[in-house]
C-alpha positions in Angstrom: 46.5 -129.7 69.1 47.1 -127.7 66.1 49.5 -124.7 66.3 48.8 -121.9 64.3 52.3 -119.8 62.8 51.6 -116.2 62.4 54.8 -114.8 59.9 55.7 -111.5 61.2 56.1 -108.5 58.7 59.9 -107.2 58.1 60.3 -104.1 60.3 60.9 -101.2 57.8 60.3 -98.0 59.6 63.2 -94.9 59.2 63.2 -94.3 62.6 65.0 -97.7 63.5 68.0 -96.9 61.7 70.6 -95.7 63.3 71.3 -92.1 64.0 74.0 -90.0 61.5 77.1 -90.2 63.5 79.8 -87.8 63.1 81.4 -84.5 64.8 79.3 -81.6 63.7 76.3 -84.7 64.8 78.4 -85.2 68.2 79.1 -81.1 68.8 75.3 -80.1 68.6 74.3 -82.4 70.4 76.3 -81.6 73.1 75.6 -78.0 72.6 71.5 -78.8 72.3 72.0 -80.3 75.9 74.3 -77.3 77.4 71.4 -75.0 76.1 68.7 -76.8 77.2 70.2 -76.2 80.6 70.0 -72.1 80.4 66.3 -71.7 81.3 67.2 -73.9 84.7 70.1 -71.3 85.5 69.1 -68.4 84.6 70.8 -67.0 87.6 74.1 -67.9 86.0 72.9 -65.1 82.6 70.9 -62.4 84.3 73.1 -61.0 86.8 75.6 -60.4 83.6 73.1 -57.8 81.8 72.2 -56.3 85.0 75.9 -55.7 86.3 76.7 -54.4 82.2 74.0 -52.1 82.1 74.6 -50.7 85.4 77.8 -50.1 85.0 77.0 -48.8 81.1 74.8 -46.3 83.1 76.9 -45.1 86.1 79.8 -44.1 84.0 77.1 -41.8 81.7 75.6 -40.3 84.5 79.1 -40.0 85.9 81.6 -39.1 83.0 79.1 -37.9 80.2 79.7 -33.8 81.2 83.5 -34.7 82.0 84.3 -35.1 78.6 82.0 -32.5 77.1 85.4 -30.8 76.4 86.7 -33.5 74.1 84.9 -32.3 70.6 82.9 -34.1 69.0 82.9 -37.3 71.4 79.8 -39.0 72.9 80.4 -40.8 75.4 77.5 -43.2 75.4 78.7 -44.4 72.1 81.8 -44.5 73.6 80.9 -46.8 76.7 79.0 -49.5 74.9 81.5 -51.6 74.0 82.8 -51.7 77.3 79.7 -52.8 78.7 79.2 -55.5 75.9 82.7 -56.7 77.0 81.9 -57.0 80.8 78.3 -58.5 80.1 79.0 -61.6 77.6 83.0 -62.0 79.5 83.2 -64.8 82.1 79.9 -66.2 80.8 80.6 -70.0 80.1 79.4 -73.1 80.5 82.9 -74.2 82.4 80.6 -73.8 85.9 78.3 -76.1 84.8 81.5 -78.4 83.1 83.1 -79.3 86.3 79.7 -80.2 87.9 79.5 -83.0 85.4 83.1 -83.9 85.7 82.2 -84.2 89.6 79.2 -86.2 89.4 80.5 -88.8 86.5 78.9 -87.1 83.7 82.1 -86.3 82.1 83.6 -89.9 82.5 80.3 -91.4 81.0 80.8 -89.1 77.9 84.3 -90.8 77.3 82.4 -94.6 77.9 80.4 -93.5 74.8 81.4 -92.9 71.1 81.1 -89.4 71.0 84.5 -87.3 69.7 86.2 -86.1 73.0 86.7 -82.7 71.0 83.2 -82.5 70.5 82.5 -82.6 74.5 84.1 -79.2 74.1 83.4 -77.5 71.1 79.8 -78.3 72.2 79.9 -77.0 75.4 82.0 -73.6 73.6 79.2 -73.6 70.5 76.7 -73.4 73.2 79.1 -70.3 74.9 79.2 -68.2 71.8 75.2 -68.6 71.0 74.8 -67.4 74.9 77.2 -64.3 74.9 75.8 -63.4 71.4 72.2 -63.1 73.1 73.7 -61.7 76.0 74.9 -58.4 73.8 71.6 -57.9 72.2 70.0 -56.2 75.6 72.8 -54.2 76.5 73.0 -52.9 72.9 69.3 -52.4 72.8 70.1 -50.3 75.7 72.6 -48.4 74.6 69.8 -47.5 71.3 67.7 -45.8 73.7 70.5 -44.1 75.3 71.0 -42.4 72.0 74.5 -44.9 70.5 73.6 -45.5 66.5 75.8 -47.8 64.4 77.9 -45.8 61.5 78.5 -49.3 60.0 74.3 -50.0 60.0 72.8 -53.5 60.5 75.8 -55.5 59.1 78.0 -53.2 61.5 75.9 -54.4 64.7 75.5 -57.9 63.6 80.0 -57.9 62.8 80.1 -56.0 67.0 77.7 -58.9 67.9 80.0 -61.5 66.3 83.3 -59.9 67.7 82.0 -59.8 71.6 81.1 -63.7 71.1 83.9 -64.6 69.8 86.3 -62.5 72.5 83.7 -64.5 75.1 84.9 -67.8 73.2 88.5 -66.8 73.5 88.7 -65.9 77.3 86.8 -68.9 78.4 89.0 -71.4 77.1 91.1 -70.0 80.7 87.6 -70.9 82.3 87.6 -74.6 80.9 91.1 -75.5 81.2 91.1 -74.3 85.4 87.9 -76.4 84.8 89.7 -79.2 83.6 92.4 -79.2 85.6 90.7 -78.3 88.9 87.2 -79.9 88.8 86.4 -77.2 91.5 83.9 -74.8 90.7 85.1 -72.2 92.8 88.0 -71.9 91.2 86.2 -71.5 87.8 83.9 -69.0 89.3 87.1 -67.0 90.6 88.6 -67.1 87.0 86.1 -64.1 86.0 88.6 -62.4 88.0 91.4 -62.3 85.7 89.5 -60.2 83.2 89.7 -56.6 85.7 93.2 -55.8 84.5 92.2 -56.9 81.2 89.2 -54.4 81.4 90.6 -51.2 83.6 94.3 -51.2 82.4 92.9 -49.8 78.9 90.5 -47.6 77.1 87.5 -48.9 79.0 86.5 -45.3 80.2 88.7 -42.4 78.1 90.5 -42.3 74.7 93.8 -43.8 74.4 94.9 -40.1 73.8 94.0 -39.2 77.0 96.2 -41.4 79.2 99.5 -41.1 79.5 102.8 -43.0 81.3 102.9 -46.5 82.3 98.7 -46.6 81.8 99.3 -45.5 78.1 102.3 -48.2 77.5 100.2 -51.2 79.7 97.0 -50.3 77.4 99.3 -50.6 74.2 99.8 -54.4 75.5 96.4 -55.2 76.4 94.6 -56.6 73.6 91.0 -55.5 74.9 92.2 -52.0 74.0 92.1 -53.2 70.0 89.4 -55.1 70.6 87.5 -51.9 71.9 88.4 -50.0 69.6 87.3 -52.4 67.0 84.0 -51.8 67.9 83.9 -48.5 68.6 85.0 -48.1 64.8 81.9 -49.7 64.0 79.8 -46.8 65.8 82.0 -43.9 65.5 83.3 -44.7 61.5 81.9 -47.5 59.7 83.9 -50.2 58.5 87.8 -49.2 59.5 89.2 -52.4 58.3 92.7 -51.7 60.0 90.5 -51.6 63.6 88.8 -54.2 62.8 91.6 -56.6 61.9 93.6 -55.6 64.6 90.7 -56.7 66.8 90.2 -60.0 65.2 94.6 -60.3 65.7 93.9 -59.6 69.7 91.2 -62.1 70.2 93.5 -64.8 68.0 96.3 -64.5 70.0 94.4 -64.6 73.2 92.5 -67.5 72.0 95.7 -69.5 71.2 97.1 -69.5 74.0 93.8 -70.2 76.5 92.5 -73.0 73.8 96.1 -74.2 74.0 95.8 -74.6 77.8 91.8 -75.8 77.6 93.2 -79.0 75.4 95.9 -79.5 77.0 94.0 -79.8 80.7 91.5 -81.9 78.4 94.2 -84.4 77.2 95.5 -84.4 81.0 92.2 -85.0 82.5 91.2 -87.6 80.0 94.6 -89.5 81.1 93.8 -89.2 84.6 90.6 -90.8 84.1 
């Protein structure tokens, strides 16, 4: 019997070597997978531009002749950013986030070596790419209802990037009740919240025009700054005072729901 020895060829392919580790590697990843799941739920996107643009065009047809007597004011322009605001707020990931902490998704994730920041700075990367698509329709919309852009391209691109990043900032509440809760329902009921945030300011008439405790509650309420951020991008270009004071509001609204979100994220990571 004669046995024949075969030597085998060193295995030198690329795509045996271990993937780049790291966590910008560990955040889109987590982000590629959040995303991936928005064509399965579109459920969770649509009804956002339908109820924006509704609204965008009841208060037109409703309010457009009412304030024909304030001069030069168009009220479409006017209204967009209101609209943008209701459409991309409340739209996060933080549903779909305590589904997986349910099911054992989310203790998996902390068997594995992936950054427990990353788990959510990718699910909130994936939040701020959504609400940034989100605006696009309703501001297409608000084209053919006449709104143009005194700040041009750069001006629509800067009112894209300020609605995403108010979106960011408010669903940081969304992830830490998420966190802390596991209960969707209670994440779902957050949305809530924003109403006084929205109504108790300049959502439908100039800050001029209200008056007593409406006009003092709307000087606290930083979605009046950050409304009139970006109306200054439609009504006068770039107003850098607006636009700062805008990027203040969502900062300090952002520190204190990201302070909460990592907190809930350190607690829940304990707990597990």
């Amino acid at each position: 019997m004669s046995i024949t020895t075969q030597t085998l060829a060193p295995l030198t392919r690329t795509d045996l070597r271990p993937r780049p580790a790291g966590l910008r590697r560990d955040i889109a990843t987590v982000a590629g997978r959040a995303l991936r799941a928005i064509p399965r739920e579109i459920e969770a996107v649509v009804p956002a531009i339908f109820i924006a643009v509704f609204f965008f065009l009841v208060n037109i047809g409703t309010l457009d002749r009412v304030t024909e007597s304030i001069p030069n004011f168009d009220y479409p322009s006017f209204s967009l950013p209101t609209a943008v605001l209701l459409g991309v707020t409340g739209v996060t990931r933080a549903y779909a986030f305590t589904v997986d902490i349910q099911d054992g998704y989310f203790d998996r994730l902390l068997m594995t070596p992936i950054r427990r920041l990353a788990i959510l700075l990718g699910q909130m990367t994936a939040d701020l790419a959504v609400a940034g698509a989100l605006a696009i329709p309703i501001i297409i919309i608000g084209f053919i209802a006449g709104v143009r852009f005194e700040a041009g391209p750069l001006g629509i691109l800067a009112f894209i990037i300020i609605a995403a990043m108010w979106c960011l900032a408010y669903a940081g509440f969304a992830y830490a009740i998420a966190l802390k809760t596991g209960n969707p329902a209670a994440v779902q009921s957050s949305f809530l919240m924003f109403f006084p945030f929205l109504f108790l300011t300049t959502s439908y008439v100039p800050r001029e025009q209200l008056s007593g405790w409406l006009d003092t509650v709307a000087g606290l309420n930083p979605v009046t700054y950050i409304l009139e951020g970006e109306r200054s991008l439609i009504f006068e270009g770039w107003n850098w005072a607006e636009l700062g004071k805008a990027l203040l509001a969502i900062s300090i609204v952002g520190a204190v729901s990201m302070a909460m979100c990592f907190a809930s994220m350190k607690g829940r990571i304990k707990k597990g």
